[in-house]
ROGUNU-875172 format. One record per residue (C-alpha): residue number from 0; x, y, z. Coordinates in Angstrom, 2 decimals. Layout:
N
NUM|X|Y|Z .
...
% end
This chain:
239
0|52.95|103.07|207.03 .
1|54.91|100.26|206.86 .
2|51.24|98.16|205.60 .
3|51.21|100.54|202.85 .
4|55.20|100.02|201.88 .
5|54.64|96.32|201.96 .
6|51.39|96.28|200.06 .
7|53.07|98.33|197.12 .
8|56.38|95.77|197.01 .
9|53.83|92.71|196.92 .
10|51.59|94.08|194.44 .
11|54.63|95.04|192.36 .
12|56.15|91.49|193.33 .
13|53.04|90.02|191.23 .
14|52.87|92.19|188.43 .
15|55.00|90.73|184.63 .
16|58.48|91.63|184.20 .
17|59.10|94.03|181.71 .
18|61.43|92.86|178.59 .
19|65.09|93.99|178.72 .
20|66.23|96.25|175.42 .
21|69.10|94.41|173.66 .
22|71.20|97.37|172.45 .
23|72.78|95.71|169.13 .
24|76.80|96.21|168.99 .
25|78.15|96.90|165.56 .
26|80.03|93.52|164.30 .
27|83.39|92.81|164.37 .
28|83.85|92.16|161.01 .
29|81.93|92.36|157.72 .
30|80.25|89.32|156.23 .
31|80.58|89.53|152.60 .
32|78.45|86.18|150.97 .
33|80.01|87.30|147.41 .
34|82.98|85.12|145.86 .
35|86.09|85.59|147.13 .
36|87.27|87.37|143.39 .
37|85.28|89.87|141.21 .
38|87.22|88.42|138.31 .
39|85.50|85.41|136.64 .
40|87.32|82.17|136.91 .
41|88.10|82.34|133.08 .
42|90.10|85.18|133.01 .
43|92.29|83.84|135.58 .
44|94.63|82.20|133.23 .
45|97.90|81.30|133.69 .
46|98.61|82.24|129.91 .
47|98.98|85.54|130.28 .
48|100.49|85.91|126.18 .
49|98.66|84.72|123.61 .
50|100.09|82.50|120.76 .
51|101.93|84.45|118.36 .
52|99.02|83.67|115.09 .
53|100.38|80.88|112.29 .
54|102.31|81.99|109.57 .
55|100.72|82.10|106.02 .
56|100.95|79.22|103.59 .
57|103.83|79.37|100.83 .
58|102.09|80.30|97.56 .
59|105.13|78.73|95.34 .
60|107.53|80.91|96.71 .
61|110.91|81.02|98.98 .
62|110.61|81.34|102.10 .
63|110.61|85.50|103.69 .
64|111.21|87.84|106.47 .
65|109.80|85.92|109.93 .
66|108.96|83.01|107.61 .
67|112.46|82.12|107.56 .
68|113.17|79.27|110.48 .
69|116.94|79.47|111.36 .
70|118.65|81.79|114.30 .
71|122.49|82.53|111.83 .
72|122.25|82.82|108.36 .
73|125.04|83.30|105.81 .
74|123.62|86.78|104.45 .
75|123.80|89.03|101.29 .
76|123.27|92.82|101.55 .
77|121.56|94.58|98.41 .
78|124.78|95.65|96.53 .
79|125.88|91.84|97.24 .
80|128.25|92.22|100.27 .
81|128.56|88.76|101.71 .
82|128.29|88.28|105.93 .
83|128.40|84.96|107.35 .
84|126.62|83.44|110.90 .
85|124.56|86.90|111.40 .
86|121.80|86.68|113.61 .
87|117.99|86.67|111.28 .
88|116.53|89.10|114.29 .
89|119.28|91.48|113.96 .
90|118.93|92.01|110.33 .
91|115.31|92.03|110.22 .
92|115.23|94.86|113.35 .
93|117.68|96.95|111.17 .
94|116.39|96.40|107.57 .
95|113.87|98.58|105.73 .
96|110.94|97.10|105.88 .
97|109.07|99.46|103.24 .
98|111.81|98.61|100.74 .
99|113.75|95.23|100.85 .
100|112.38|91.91|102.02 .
101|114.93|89.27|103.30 .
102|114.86|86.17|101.14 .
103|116.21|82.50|102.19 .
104|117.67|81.73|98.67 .
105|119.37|78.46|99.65 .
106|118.42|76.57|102.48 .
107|119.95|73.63|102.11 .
108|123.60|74.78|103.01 .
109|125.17|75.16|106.81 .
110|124.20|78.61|107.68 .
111|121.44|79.00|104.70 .
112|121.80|81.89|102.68 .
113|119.30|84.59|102.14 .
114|119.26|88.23|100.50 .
115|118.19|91.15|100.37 .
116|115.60|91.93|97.43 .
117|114.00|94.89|96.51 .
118|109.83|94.44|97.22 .
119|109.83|96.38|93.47 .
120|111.37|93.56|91.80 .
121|109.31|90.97|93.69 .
122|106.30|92.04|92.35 .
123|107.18|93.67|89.28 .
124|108.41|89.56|88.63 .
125|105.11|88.71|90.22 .
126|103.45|91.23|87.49 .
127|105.04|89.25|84.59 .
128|104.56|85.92|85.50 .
129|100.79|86.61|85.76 .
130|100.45|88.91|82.78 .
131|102.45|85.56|80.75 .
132|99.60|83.23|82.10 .
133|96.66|85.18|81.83 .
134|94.40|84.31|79.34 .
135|93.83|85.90|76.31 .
136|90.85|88.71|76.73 .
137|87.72|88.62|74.98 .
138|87.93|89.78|71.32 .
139|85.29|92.50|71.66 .
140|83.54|93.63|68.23 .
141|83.33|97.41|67.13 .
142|81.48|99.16|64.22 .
143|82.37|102.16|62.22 .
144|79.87|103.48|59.69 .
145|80.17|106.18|57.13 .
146|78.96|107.13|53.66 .
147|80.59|107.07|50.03 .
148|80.25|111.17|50.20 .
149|82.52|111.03|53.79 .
150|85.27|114.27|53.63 .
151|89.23|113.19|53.48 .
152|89.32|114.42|57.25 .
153|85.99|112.69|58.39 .
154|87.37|109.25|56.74 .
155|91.06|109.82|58.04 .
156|89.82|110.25|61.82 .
157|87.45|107.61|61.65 .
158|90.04|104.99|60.20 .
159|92.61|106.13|63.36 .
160|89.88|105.09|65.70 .
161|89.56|101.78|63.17 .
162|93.15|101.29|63.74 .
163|93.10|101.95|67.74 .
164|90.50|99.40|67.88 .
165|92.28|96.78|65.78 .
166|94.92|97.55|68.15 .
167|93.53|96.54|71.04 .
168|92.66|92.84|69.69 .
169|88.87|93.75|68.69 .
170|87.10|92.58|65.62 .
171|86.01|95.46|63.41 .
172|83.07|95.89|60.87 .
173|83.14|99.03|58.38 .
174|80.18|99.92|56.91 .
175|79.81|102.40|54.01 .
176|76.43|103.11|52.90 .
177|74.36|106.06|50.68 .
178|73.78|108.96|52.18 .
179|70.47|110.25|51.65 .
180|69.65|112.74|49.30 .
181|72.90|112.56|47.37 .
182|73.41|111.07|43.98 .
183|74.15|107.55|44.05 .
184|77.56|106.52|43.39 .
185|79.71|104.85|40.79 .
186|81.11|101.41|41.39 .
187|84.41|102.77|40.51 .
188|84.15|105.39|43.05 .
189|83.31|102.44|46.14 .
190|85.91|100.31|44.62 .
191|88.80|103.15|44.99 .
192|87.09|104.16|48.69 .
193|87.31|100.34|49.80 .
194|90.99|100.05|48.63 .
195|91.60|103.28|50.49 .
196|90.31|101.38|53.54 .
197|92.23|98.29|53.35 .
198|95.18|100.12|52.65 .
199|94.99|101.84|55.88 .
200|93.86|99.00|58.12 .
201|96.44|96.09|56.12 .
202|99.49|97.03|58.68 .
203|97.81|96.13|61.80 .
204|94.64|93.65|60.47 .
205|93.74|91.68|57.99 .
206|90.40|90.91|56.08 .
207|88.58|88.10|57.36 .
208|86.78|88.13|54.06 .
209|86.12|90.26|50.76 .
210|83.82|93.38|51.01 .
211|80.73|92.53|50.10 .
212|78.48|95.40|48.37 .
213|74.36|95.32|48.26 .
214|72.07|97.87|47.12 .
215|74.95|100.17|47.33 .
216|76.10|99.35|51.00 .
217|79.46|97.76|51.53 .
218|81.07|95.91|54.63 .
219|84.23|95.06|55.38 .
220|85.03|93.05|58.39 .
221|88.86|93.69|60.01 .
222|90.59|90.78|62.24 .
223|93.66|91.78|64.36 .
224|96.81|90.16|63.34 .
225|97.68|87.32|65.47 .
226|99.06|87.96|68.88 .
227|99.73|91.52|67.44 .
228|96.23|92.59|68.40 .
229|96.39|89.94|71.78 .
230|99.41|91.57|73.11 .
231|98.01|95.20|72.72 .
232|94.98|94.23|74.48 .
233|97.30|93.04|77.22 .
234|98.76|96.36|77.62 .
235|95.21|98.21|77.42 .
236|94.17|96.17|80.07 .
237|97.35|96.72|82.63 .
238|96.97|100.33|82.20 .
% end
């Protein structure tokens, strides 16, 4: 018996060693291979508020609002009540905005002075000085035709349009011609019809020249009257 135990340990003696099972422990700690910061490195700034944006160039014109560079002004409420060394940031946190702007009338006195204007006086000032150096509008050219057998009515509405376009600053031509199928008329007959024409258009237009009348067809060509005419146009073209 004790043959057979030993056999069995020597032929176990001589046989390979089985490999040990490494149980894996869970780490420590986690291994992260990112960056240390999600953020991007260019959105860590240490500017953290942005430059307040440049103010707008003067266009030939005092100084406004934030525009104005001092801290204590000397300062002038709309109905004209004078307060000296008050603070700009005060007034312009406490003004209407919608209404009044704050204007630095005189900056060349210790505190400068500025006032309150109303925004509808700014730019109805603004409105002027452009309409005074805007240039003159295009004299446009407008026709009117009728014939020597035109009604009293027919002839009186179409010599108010005659006058609205004279008005305006445009160049007119009249033309009176035969109707068709009518008996032809007398030369004293156009002659009284063209003076009633001229007598109409005279107060707003003159004639650039006399009437001319061929194979019984007249025209007559109307000119505003100097800035008359220019200055209507003006107003057409505002409204």
């Amino acid at each position: 018996m004790n043959r057979v135990v030993a056999a069995r340990l020597y032929a176990t003696s001589l046989a390979p060693a089985k490999a040990f099972s490494i149980i894996p422990f869970p780490p420590l700690f986690h291994v992260n291979n990112r960056r240390p910061f999600s953020t991007p490195w260019r959105h860590l700034s240490t500017n953290h508020s942005p430059d307040p944006p440049p103010l707008p160039p003067l266009k030939n014109r005092l100084r406004r609002d934030e525009e104005i560079p001092h801290t204590r002004i000397t300062f002038i409420n709309e109905n004209g009540k004078l307060f000296r060394n008050v603070y700009v940031k005060n007034i312009l946190k406490t003004m209407d905005r919608t209404a009044f702007f704050l204007v630095e009338v005189d900056p060349n006195v210790e505190p400068p002075v500025c006032r309150l204007f109303s925004k509808k006086i700014v730019f109805d000032k603004q409105k002027a000085a452009r309409k005074k150096h805007a240039p003159p509008p295009e004299r446009v050219t407008k026709e009117i035709q009728f014939s020597w057998a035109v009604s009293e009515h027919d002839m009186s509405h179409k010599l108010s349009r005659a006058q609205q376009f004279l008005e305006r600053g445009n160049t007119l031509h009249i033309e009176i011609s035969p109707k068709k199928d009518s008996p032809k008329t007398s030369p004293a007959t156009q002659a009284q019809m063209i003076e009633k024409v001229k007598q109409r258009l005279m107060e707003c237009a003159r004639l650039a020249k006399e009437p001319v009348i061929n194979k019984g067809q007249a025209m007559l060509v109307f000119e505003p009257k100097g800035l008359v005419g220019r200055a209507k146009a003006n107003e057409e073209n505002d409204a």
